[in-house]
C-alpha positions in Angstrom: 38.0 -82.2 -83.5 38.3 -80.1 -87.1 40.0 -81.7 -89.8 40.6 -80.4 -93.2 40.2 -82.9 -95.5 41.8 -82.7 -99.3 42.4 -85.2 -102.3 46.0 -84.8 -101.2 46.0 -85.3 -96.7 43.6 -85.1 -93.9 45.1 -82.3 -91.6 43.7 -82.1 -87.6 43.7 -78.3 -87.1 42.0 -78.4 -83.8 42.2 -82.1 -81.4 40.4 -82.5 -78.8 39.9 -79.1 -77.1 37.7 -78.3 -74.3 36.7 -75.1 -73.4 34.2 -74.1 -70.7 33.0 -70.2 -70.7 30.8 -68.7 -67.7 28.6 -65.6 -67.7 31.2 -62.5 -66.6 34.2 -64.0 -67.5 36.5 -63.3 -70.2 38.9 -66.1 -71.2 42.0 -65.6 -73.5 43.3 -68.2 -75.6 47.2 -68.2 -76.5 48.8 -70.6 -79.2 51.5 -71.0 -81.4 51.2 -69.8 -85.0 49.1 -72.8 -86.8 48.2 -74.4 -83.7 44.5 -74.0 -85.1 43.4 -71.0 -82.8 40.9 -69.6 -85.5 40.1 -72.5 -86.6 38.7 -73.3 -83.0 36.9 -70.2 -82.8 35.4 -71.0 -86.3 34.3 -73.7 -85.2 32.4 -72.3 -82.0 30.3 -70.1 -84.5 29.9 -73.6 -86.8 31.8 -71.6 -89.8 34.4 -73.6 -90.1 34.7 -73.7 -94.2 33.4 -76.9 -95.7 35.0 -77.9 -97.9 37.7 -78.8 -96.8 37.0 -78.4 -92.8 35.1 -80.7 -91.3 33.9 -80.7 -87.7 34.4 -84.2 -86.8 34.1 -85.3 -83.4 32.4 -83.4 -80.3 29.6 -80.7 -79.6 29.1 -76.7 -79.2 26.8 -75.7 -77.0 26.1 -72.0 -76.5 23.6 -71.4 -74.0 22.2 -75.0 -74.6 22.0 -74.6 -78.1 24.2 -77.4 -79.9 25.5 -75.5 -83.0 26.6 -78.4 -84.5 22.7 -79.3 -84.6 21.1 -75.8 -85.9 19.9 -76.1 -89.2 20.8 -72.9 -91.7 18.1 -70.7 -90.5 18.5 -71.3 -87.0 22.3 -70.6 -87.5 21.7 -67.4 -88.8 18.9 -66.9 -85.9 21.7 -67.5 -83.4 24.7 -65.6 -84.6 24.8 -62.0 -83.7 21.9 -62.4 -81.1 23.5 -65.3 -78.8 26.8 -65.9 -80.1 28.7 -63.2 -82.1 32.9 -63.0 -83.4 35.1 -60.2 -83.6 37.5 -61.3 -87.1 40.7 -61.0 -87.2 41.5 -58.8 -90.5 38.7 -56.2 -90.8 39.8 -55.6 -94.4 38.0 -59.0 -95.1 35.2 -58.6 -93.1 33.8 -55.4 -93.5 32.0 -54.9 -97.0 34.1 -52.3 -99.2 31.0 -50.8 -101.0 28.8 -50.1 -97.8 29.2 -47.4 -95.5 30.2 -48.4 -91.9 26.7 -47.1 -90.3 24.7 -49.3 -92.5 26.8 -52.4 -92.0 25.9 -51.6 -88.1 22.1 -51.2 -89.3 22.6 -54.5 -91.0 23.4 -56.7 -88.4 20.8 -54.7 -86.1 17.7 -54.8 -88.7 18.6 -58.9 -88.7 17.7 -59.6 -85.5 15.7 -56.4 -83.4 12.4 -55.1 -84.5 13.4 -51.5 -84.5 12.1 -48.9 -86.9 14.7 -46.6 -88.9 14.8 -44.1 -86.7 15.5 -46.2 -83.7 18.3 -48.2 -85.9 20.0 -44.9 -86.5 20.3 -44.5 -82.8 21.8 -47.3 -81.8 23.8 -47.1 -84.3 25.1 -43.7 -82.9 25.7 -45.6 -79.8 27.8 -48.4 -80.6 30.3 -45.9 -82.5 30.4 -43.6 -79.8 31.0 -47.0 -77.5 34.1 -48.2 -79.8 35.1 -44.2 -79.4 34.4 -43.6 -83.0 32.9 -40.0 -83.6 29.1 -41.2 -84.6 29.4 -38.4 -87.7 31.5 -40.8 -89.5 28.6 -43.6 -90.0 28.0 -42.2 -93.5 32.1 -42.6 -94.2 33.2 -46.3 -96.0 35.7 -49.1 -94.5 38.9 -47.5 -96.6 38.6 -44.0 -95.1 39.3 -45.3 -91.8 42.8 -46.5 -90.3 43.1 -50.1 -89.6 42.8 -49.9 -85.8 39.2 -47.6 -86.5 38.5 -50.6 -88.5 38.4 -52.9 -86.2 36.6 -51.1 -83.7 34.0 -50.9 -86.4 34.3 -54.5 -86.6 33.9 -54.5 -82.9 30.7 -52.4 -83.4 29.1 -54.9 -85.4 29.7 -57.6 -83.1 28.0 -56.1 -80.4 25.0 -54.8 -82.1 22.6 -57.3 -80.7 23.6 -57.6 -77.3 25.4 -61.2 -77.6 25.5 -63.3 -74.3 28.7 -64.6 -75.3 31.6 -62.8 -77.8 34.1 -64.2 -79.6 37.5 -62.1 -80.3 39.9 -63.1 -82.8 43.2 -61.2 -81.9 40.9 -57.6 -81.1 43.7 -55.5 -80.7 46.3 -56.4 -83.3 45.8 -53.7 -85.2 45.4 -51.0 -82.4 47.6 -48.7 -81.0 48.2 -48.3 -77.4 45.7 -46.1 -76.3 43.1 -48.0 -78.3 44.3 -51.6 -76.7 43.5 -50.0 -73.4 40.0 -48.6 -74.6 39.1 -51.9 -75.8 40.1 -54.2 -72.8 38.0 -51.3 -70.8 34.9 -51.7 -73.1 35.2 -55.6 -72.5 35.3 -55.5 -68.8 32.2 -53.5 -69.2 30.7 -56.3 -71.2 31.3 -58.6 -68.5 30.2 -56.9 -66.3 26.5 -57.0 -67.6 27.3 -60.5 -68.1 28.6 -61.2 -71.5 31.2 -64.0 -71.5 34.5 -63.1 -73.8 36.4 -65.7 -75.4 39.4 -64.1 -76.9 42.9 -65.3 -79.0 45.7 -62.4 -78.2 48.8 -62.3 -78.0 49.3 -58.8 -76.4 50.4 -59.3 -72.5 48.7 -56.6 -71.0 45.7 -57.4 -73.2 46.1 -61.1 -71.6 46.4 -60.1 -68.4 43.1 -58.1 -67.9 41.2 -62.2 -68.4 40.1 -64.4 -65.7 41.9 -67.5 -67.6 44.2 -68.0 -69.9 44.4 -71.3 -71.9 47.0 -72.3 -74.1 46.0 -74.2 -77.1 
């Protein structure tokens, strides 16, 4: 249960939901506009803005972790490596003054000890994986379009291998072609036994899960 509590209400954004997510399986979650579907994925990562949210009632357990119990350090510790999310507007979540390549490295140099030279390749790899031309890691957020942006924001997520990946509406700023590159790059995840959790609202996107669960 997530509330968001002000001086004025006490609004439940999320009641009394219940997900389970297996190893090589990809579940898509479906809702109503304001029926608390980020909020719920928020909440999965324990970032659910306090104030006003507050996680009030129940547990998240990621690989037998409880995230509710993790103190600061150990948060940090766990996103990226175990548990990582795929945000919605990449505008937001992508830092303006750093180039894309070294907001890769960043997540990478948190959480693998690789040396420079070994960063540098992997990022390579996870651009060329998103099926962005690896030249362009030295090029910033705005001189990308917004569906390049969000495969970069898809980069970043997957920089440290996470067992399971959270996508909030992945392909809502992709065309076509790109939808069907990234519901291919996610099978390919679950494959080597990543778990997807994913909110969409594009059918054919949908329709590539195991489960769908409407919220």
């Amino acid at each position: 249960v997530v509330k968001y509590v002000t001086s004025e209400e006490t609004v439940e954004a999320v009641n009394s939901i219940d997900l389970k997510l297996k190893r090589k399986r990809t579940l898509g979650l479906v809702g109503e506009t304001g029926a608390g579907k980020t909020t719920a994925m928020l909440a999965l990562m324990n970032m659910v803005p306090t104030p006003p949210g507050v996680i009030a009632e129940g547990s998240i357990k990621v690989n037998g972790l409880d995230m509710r119990k993790l103190t600061p350090s150990q948060l940090q510790a766990v996103r990226g490596s175990e548990i990582a999310m795929i945000f919605q507007d990449p505008m937001t979540s992508l830092n303006p003054v750093l180039t894309v390549g070294d907001q890769i490295a960043e997540s990478i140099s948190l959480h693998r000890n690789l040396s420079k030279a070994e960063i540098k390749q992997e990022v390579e790899k996870l651009l060329a994986k998103v099926g962005i031309d690896p030249r362009r890691a030295s090029e910033y957020p705005h001189q990308f379009s917004g569906g390049m942006r969000q495969r970069v924001d898809i980069a970043i997520a997957l920089a440290c291998n996470p067992t399971v990946l959270i996508a909030d509406e992945p392909t809502s700023a992709l065309d076509e072609d790109s939808v069907g590159r990234v519901s291919a790059l996610f099978r390919r995840l679950t494959a080597g036994g990543t778990a997807v959790l994913s909110v969409s609202h594009n059918r054919a996107f949908l329709e590539a899960c195991d489960q769908v669960v409407k919220l």
